[in-house]
N, C-alpha and C positions, 0 to 999 in steps of 0.2 A: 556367546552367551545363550544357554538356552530358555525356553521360554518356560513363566511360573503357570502354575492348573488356571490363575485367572485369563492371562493371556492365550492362555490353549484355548480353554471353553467361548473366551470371544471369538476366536479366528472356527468354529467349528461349529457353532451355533448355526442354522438356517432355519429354524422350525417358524420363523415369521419376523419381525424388525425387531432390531436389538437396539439401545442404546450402550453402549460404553461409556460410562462415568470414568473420564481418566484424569488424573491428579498430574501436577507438576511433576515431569521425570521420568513419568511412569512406563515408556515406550509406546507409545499410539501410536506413531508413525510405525513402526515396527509392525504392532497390530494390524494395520489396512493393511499394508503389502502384502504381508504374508495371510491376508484372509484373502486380498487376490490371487495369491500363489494358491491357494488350497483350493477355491472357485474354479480356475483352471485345471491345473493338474490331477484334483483329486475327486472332482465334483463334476467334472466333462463341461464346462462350463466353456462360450467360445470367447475370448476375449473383445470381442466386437458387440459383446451382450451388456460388457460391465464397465461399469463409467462410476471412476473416486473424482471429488470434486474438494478443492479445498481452496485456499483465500487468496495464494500467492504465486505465482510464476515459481518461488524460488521453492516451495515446499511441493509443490507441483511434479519440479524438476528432480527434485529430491524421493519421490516416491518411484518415478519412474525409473531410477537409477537403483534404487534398492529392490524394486522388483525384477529389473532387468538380473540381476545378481541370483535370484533364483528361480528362475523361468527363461527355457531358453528363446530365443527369438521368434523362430518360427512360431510356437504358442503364442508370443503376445502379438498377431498381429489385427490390428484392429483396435485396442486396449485402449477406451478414450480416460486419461487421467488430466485434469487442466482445472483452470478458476472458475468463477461460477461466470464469470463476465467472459469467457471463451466460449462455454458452454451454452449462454444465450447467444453469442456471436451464430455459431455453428447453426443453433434452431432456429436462427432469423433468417441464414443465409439460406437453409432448404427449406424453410417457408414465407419467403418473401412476398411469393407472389399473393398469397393469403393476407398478409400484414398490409398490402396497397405499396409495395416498395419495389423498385427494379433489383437487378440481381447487385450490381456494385452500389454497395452499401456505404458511406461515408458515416465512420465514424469521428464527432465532435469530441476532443479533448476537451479540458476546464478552461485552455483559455480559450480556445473557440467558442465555447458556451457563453462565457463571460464576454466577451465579444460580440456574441449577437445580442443578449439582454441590455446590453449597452446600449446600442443602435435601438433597440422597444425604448426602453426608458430616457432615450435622451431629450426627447421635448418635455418632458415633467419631473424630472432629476435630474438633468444634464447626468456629471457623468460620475455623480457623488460615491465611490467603491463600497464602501458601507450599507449602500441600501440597496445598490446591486447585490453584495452578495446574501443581505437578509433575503431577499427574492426568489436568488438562488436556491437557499437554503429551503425555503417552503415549497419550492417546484420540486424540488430530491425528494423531501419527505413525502408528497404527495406519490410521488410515482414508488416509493417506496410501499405505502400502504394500497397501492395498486386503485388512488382514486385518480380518475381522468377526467380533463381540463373543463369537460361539461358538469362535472359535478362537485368539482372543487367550488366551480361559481355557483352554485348553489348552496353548498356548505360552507360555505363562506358570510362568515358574520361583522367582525372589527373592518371596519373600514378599509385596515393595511392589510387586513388578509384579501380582501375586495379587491384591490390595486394587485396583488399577487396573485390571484385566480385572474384575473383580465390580462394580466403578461401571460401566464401559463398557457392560454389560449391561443394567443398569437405566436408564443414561443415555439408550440408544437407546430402551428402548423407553417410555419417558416423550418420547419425543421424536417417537415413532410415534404415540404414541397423543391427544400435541398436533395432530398432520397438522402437524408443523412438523421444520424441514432447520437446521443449523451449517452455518457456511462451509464445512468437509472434506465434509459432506456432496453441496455441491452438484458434486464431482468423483467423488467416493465414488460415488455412487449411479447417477449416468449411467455408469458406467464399469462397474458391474457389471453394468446392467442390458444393457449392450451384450454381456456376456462370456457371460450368462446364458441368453441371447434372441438367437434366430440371427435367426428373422424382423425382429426389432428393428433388429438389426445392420444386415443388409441393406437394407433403408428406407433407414436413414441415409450408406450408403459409397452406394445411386443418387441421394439426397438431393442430396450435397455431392463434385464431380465432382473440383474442388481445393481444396486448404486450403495456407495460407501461412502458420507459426506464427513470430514473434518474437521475440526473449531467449530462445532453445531453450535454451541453458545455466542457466536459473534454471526450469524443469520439474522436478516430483517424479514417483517413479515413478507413483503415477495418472494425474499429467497428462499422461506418455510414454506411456501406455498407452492412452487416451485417444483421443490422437492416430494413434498407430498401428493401433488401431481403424477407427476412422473412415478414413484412406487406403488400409487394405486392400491387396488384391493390386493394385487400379490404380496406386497411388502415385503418384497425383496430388499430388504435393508438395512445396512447398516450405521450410525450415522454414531461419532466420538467428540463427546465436548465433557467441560469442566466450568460450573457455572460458578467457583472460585476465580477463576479467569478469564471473567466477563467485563473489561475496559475498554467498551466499545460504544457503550449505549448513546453516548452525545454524537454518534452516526447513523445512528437509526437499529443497533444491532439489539436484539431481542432475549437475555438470559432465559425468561419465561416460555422461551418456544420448545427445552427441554420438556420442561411438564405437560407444554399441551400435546405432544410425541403420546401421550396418554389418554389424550380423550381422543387420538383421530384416529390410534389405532389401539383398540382397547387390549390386545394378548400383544404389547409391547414386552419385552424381556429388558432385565437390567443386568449389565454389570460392573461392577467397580475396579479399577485396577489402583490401588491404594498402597503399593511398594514403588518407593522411589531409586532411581538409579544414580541419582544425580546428586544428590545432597549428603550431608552428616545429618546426623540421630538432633544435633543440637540445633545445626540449623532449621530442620522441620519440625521439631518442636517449636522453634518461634514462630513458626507460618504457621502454625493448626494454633497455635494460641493466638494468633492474631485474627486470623479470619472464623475464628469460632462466636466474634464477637456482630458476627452478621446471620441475618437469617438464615436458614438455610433451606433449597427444595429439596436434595438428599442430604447425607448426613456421611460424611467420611474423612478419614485421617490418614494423612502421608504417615509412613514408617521407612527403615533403610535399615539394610547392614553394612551401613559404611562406615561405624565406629561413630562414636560420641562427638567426637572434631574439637575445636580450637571453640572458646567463648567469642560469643559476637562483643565487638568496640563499641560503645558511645563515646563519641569524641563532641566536649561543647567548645565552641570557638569565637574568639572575640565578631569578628563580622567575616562578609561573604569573600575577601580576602585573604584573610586569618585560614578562613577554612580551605579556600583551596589550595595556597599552601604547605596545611597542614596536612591535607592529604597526598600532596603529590612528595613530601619529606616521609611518608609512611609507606608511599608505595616504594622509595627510594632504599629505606631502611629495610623492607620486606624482602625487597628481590636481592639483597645484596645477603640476608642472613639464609635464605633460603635458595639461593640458586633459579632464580627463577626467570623468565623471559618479562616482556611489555604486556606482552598477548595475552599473556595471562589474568593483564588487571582491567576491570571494568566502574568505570565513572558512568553512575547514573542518577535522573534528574525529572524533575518535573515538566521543567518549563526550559524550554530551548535559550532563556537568556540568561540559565546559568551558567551555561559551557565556555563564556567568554576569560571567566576569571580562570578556571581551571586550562583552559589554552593557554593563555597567558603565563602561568606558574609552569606549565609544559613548556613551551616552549624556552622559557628563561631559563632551565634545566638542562636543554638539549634533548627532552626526551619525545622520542618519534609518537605520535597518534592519531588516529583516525576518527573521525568526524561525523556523525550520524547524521543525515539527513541534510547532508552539502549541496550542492546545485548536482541535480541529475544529467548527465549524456543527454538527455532528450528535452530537456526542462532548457538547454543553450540556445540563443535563439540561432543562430545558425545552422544548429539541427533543426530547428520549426522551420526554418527557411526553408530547406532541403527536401524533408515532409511536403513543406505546401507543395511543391513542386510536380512530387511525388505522387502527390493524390488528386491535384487538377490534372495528371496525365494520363488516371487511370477511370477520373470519372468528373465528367466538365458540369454536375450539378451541383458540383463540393466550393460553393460561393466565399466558406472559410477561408479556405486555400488560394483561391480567387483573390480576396481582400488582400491576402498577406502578401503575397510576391507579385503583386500588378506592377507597386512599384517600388521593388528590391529585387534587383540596385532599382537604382531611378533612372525611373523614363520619361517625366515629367507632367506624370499624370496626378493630377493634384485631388483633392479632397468633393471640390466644385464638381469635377469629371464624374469621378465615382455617385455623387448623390444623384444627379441626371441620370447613369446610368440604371442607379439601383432603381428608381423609382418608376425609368420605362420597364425592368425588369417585371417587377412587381404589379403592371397594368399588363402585361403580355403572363404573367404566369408561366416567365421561366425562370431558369440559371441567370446568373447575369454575365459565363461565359456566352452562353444560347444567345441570351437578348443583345451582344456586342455584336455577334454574327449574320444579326439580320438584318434585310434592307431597311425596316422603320428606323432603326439607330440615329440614320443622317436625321431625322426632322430635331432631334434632341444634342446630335454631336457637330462637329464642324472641326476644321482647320487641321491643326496638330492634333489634337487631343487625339480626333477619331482617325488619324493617319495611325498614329503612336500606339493607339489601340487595335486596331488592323493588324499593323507589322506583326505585332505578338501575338496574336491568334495565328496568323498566317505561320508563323515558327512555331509556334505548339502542337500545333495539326502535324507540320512536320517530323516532329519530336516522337509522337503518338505514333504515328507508323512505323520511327526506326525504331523504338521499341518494342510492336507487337512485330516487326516482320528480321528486324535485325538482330545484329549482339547488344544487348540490355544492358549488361556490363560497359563498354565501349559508347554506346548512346549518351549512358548517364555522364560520362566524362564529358565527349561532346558538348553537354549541357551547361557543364559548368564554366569550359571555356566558350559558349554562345554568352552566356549573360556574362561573363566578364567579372566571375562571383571574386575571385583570388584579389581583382584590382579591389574590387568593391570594400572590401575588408581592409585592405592596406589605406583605401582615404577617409576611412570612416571609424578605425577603431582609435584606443587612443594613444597604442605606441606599437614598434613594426614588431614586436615580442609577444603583443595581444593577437595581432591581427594572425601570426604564424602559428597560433596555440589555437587561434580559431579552423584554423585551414588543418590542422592537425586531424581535428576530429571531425571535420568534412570528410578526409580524406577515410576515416576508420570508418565512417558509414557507409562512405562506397565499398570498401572490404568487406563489411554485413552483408550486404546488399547482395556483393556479388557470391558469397558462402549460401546467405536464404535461396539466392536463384539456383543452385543447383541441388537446394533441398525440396523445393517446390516445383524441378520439370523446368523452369524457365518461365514462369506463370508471374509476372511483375505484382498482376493486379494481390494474390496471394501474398507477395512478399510485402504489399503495402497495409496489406492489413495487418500481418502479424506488427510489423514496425508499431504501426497506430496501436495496436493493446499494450505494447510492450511500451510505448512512453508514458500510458496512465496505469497503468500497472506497477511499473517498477522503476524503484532509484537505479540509478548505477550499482552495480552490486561490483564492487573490490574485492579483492583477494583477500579471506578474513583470516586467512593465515599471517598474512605481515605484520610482523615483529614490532606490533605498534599496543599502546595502553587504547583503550574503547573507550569513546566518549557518546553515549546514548542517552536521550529520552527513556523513559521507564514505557512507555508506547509500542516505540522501536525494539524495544528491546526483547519484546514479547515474544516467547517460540526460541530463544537463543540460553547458551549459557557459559558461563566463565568459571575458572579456579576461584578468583577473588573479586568480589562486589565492595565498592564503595556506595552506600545511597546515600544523598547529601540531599542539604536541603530539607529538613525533617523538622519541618515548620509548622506550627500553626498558621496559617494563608498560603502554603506552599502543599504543603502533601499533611493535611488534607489542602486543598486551594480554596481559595474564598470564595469564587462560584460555585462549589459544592456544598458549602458549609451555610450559605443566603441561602441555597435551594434544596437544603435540608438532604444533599444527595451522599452522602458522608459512605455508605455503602460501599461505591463504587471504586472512591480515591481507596478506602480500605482493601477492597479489592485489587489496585495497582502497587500498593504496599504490597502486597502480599507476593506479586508477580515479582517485583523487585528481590525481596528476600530469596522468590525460590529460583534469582538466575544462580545464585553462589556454589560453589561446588564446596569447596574445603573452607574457603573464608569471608565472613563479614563483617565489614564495618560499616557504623551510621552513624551520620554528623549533622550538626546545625548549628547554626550562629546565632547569636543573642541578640544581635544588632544586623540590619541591615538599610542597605540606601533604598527609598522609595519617594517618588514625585519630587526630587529634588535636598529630601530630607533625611534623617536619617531617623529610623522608630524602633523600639524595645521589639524584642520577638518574644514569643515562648515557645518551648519544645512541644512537638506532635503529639498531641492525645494517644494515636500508635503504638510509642515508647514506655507509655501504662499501660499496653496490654500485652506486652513483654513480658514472657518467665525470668524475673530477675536471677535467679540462681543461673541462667543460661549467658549473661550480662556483665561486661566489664564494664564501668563511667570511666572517664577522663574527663577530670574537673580541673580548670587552672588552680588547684592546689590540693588537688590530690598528687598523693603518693605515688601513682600510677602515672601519674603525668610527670611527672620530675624523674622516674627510673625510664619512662619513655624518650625525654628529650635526651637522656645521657645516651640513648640506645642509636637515638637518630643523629644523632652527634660522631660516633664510631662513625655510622653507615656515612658521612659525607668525607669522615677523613679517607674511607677506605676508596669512596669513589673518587678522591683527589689523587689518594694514590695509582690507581689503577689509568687514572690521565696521564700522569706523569709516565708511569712506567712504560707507556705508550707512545712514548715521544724519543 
């Protein structure tokens, strides 16, 4: 496919920073690669100059792979493309010693986080999850807007922000004094250290000569800053968002950081890329009538020459069972008149507790599907078991990892043990590996406990040498049969089919493990870090080719697309949702409408029930205000007595006998 004059002139443009306005469909990813193919090869540019930054491991992976395709190797060496949370990784790791931090850096996952705000809050909350993670929440945002812990307490006014500026304090610096970083951190902290530190700065804007950033529209203000940093007065830069496709703001992400692109660099260039690849003429005309009914900071319309297409379904349905039957009898009837695959059809949703009904109807069909946002590879606790292991072997300050496997399996080191421990820790200002290891421990330990605590340090130490001086591969086994993880699982799970689905994917991590060791030289501590970004980074990602129907959030679903879209769920308190509609935020859900419509390729349908169960009851709905801003001429209804509905069930009627047949003739 070659590229249109708009896509040319982005990829050729350098006369100072560009914005790319790109619409749904519109090829952006296309666009960066190939303005780094052109940077290279055409511009003398070295690839060790230029750093594309974008939101995901998986589109990451995905750029790399599409530049690889037109650049040969030897040129991209050096080529830093990764997330923006790598790319803090990276500037904490080569300026550490700036930041007050050793070289091996521990990074804190969510539940490590959550774990330590625990342990703050548990003499005045015990251990109530709800106002831990409101806690949470106000420590992100903070470090999000780049204010730090001395001055949140002082901006801090409502009482509960007071109690949340006074963890925030403590939080850091238990987190300083682990040498270990939270996700906010890994933006937080390169970003100050850049604002902090001229010479620092400087390194880095001759470092990195252009930068190309992604989804600019889902950037919080650190990560705009960031960035803006880093491109400096050269403004070498490119950066591609779509502030139609901004459903992110309830995480701190910033649609308005496109326009201020405008006052920080005033001869900013714009340009739009407003041809779709991916849609019909009919289905983008319902997304430009839909999203036309929001403000807007530029002004643009998808178009396609992909033909006029098939009218969009409104299907109304008795309640939330009705509906998901009714669609899985339509996806039934579709693939059978049109020849089509599973994969091809996509179920999309609001709120993750719609997907139950629609599983349900899936499954009672026999029909295969996949699961958006199931338990992660890394999210099991037996891969956190594995992790902790991993990272108190590559750095004994990592007290997380510490907590977790002290005693898993059990050693019979109880809750008592550890509080003694932690608190000599915290009087001597170390680790609480450190503080086991020293001779003050006995005035605090005694008997078994401090034997039991001994023996395992005394084996860790061990462990530690055969991996920095032995086969790392080989080690890690060792490891598993020293703690006796295998029995561990067999008396603890809750049947011997759990336990060997557990040890399954113990065993596929050592396989990771030992493929990263030979991507990394044999550099464990390396391998343990990519591990660590890669479990808050990313779900398990599946093979999204298998022949399976998608069942997604409208969230998830974003950056992806399908032949055929179901959106259901097209409620008043559902899409829009009632926390947006109390907090007047109606924009934004319109804006996830909009993302929804434009995953469809060839077909849409939208559905809602009239009725659904709620706190036990069951209450009247009415259809999504949304559905009014629909081109009706572009619009079929399915009313339980319309005409269209009675030539439809005759339709879907065929399609089950045909699928009885095709059983039988199978047999």
């Amino acid at each position: 496919m070659q590229l249109n004059p708009d896509q040319q002139a982005a990829i050729r443009y350098l006369n100072g920073p560009l914005l790319v306005l790109a619409g749904a469909g519109s090829g952006k990813t296309r666009v960066i690669t190939q303005k780094i193919a052109y940077l290279i090869q055409d511009c003398a540019y070295d690839a060790n100059s230029i750093l594309a930054v974008t939101f995901t491991n998986k589109a990451a992976r995905e750029m790399k792979q599409r530049v690889s395709k037109v650049v040969n190797e030897t040129q991209l060496q050096g080529l830093r493309i990764s997330t923006f949370h790598n790319l803090g990784l990276y500037i904490l790791r080569c300026e550490h010693k700036a930041a007050g931090y050793k070289s091996n850096i521990t990074i804190f996952d969510d539940e490590d986080a959550t774990g330590l705000l625990r342990e703050l809050l548990l003499k005045k909350f015990a251990k109530d999850p709800k106002i831990i993670a409101q806690i949470k929440g106000h420590i992100s945002r903070w470090k999000n807007e780049l204010i730090a812990p001395d001055q949140a307490e002082k901006l801090a006014q409502a009482p509960w922000e007071m109690v949340a500026a006074n963890v925030y304090v403590d939080y850091a610096r238990y987190l300083h004094a682990y040498n270990a970083v939270d996700f906010d951190d890994l933006i937080y902290i390169p970003t100050k250290l850049l604002l902090d530190h001229e010479e620092i700065l400087t390194k880095w804007q001759m470092r990195i000569r252009y930068m190309l950033v992604d989804e600019y529209q889902d950037t919080n203000h650190s990560q705009y800053q960031l960035v803006k940093l880093i491109a400096g007065i050269r403004g070498g830069l490119t950066v591609v968002g779509d502030d139609d496709q901004s459903i992110y703001t309830w995480r701190g992400a910033r649609p308005e950081n496109l326009m201020q692109l405008s006052d920080d660099f005033p001869n900013l260039n714009l340009i739009k890329l407003e041809q779709n690849y991916r849609s019909t003429t009919r289905i983008l005309r319902c997304a430009n009538h839909l999203i036309s009914h929001n403000e807007h900071i530029f002004e643009k319309k998808l178009w396609s020459q992909l033909g006029e297409g098939e009218l969009l379904q409104i299907i109304s349905c008795k309640d939330e069972e009705s509906e998901a039957y009714r669609v899985i009898a339509e996806i039934t009837k579709h693939k059978f008149k049109h020849n089509t695959q599973f994969k091809d059809y996509a179920i999309l949703y609001r709120g993750n507790f719609q997907a139950r009904f629609f599983e349900k109807a899936l499954r009672e069909q026999n029909i295969p599907y996949k699961l958006s946002g199931g338990t992660a590879f890394f999210s099991r606790s037996e891969i956190k078991d594995l992790l902790a292991y991993f990272r108190l072997l590559v750095n004994p300050q990592d007290d997380a990892a510490f907590l977790r496997i002290i005693n898993v399996p059990r050693r019979g080191i109880g809750p008592t043990t550890i509080e003694k421990l932690g608190n000599y820790a915290k009087q001597r200002n170390v680790s609480l590996l450190l503080a086991a290891q020293e001779v003050g421990v006995q005035q605090i330990l005694s008997g078994k406990p401090l034997q039991t605590i001994k023996s395992f340090i005394e084996w860790l130490q061990t462990m530690v040498y055969k991996i920095r001086h032995d086969d790392a591969e080989i080690s890690l086994k060792q490891l598993l049969q020293d703690i006796g993880y295998q029995d561990w699982l067999e008396s603890t799970c809750s049947s011997d089919e759990v336990a060997k689905n557990k040890m399954g994917n113990v065993k596929e991590l050592l396989l990771w493990v030992a493929k990263l060791l030979k991507q990394h030289n044999g550099d464990f501590a390396d391998v343990v870090a990519k591990l660590t970004l890669l479990d808050m980074l990313e779900n398990s990602e599946e093979d999204t080719e298998q022949n399976k129907v998608q069942l997604s959030t409208l969230h998830a679903s974003k950056g992806l697309e399908y032949p055929y879209v179901f959106l259901v769920g097209m409620e008043e308190g559902l899409l829009p949702h009632t926390i947006s509609i109390d907090e007047k935020n109606i924009a934004e859900e319109r804006r996830l409408a909009y993302v929804g419509i434009t995953r469809a390729q060839r077909g849409l349908t939208i559905t809602f029930a009239r009725q659904r169960k709620k706190h036990g009851g069951v209450i009247d709905t009415k259809p999504s205000r949304f559905l009014k801003e629909l081109p009706t001429d572009d619009l079929q209804w399915f009313t339980p007595n319309s005409a269209a509905s009675e030539e439809n069930r005759q339709e879907t009627g065929k399609a089950h006998l045909a699928n009885i047949r095709e059983l039988l003739a199978k047999k």
